[in-house]
N, C-alpha and C positions, 0 to 999 in steps of 0.2 A: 350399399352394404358397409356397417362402418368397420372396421380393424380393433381384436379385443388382443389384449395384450397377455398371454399365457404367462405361466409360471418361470418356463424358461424363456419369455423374450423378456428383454429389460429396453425402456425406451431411449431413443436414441440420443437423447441429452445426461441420461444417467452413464450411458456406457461411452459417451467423450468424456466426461466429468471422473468416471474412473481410469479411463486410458490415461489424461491428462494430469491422473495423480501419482504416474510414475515419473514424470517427469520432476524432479526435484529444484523449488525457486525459493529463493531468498524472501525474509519478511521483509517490507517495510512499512514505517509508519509514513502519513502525509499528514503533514499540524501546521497550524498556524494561529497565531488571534485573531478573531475576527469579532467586528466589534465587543474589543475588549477580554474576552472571551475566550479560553484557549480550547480549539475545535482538531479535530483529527479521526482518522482514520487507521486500519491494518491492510494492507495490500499486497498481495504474493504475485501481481500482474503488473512486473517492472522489467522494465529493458533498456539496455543503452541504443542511442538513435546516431549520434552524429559527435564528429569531434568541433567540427569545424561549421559550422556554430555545431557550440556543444550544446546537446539536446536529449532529453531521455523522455520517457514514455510512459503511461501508468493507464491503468482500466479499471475507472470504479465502474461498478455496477451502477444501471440506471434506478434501480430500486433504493439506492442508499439514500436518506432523506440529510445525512451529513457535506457529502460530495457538491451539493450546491451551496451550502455556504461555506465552505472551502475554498471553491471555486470564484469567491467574489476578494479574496485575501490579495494582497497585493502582491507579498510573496510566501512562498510557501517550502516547508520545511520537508525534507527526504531524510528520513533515519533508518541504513539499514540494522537490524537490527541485530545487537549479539544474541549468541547461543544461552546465555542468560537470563534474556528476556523473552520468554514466555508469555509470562505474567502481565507486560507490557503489550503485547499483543492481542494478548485475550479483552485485557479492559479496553482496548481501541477498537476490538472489532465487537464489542456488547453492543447491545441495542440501547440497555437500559441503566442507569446510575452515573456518577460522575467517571468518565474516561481517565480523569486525568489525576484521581484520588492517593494513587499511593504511584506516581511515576516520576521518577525525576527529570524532569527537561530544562531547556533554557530557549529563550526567546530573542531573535537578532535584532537588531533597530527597525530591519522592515518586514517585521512581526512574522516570519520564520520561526516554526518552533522545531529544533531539535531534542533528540533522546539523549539522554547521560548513558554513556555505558554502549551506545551503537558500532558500528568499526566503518560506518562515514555517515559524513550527512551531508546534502547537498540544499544549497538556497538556492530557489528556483521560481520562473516569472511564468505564468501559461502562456504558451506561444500559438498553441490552435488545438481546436479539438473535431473531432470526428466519428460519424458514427460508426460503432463498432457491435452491432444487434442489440442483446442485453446488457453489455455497456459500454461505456463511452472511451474512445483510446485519447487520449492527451499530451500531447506533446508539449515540455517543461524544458524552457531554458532555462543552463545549468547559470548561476552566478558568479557562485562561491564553494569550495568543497571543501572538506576538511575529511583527509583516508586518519581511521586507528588501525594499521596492519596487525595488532597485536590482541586485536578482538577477535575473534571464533566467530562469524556470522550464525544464526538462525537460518535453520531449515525449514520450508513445508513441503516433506515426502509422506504419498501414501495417505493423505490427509491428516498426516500428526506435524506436529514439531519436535524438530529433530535439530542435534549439531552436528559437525563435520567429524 
């Protein structure tokens, strides 16, 4: 007998997906060049891991066809981002057009890209990854940071973008 889903059942990945959208998380960007190339992502699945080795954490989706050539970058760029960049968000997490078209970033010697305008960035090496169901958790040692206290982070509450 199979299980039909009524009006009022909603299935059990839509109703964690709305539970877990009261929980309010910070954007970030993941960039880097990769050959040649400046590649990146939008990511609201970040966490701090460890100080000592200092280490953070991120969960692309297995579906992202970006994630893997990201993942071949030597090192890679964390921009949380400000309450400003919206806009910066949206074009990293589009499927389609150039990402990187009207963003301003800068790029480290070991091809690291950070956002202009984020309130930190962190240069980071992939240290291991794991599975994590529909995606992957990644643990990123940190390098190099650079905090802007004076930047407003970016919000994703409720499935918007929001500031503090």
């Amino acid at each position: 007998m199979s299980h039909q889903t009524t009006a009022e059942e909603v299935p059990p990945q839509v109703a964690l997906r709305r539970a877990l959208s009261l929980f309010p998380t910070g954007v970030v960007a993941l960039a880097a060049v990769v050959d040649g190339t400046p590649t990146g992502i939008a990511v609201n699945s970040f966490t701090s891991v460890s100080l000592d080795p200092p280490l953070v954490a991120v969960c692309p989706a297995r579906t992202s066809a970006t994630w893997p050539v990201l993942a071949r970058a030597t090192r890679i760029g964390l921009s949380v981002l400000g309450a400003d960049q919206e806009s910066t968000a949206r074009s990293l997490a589009s499927r389609t057009g150039d990402r990187f078209a009207d963003v301003a970033w800068r790029a480290t010697e070991g091809g690291a890209i950070h956002m202009d305008g984020a309130a930190l960035w962190l240069e980071c090496e992939i240290r291991n990854s794991f599975d994590g169901g529909d995606h992957e958790i990644v643990a990123l040692e940190v390098i190099h940071s650079e905090a802007f206290p004076e930047v407003t982070p970016l919000v994703f509450h409720l499935s918007q973008f929001r500031g503090l």
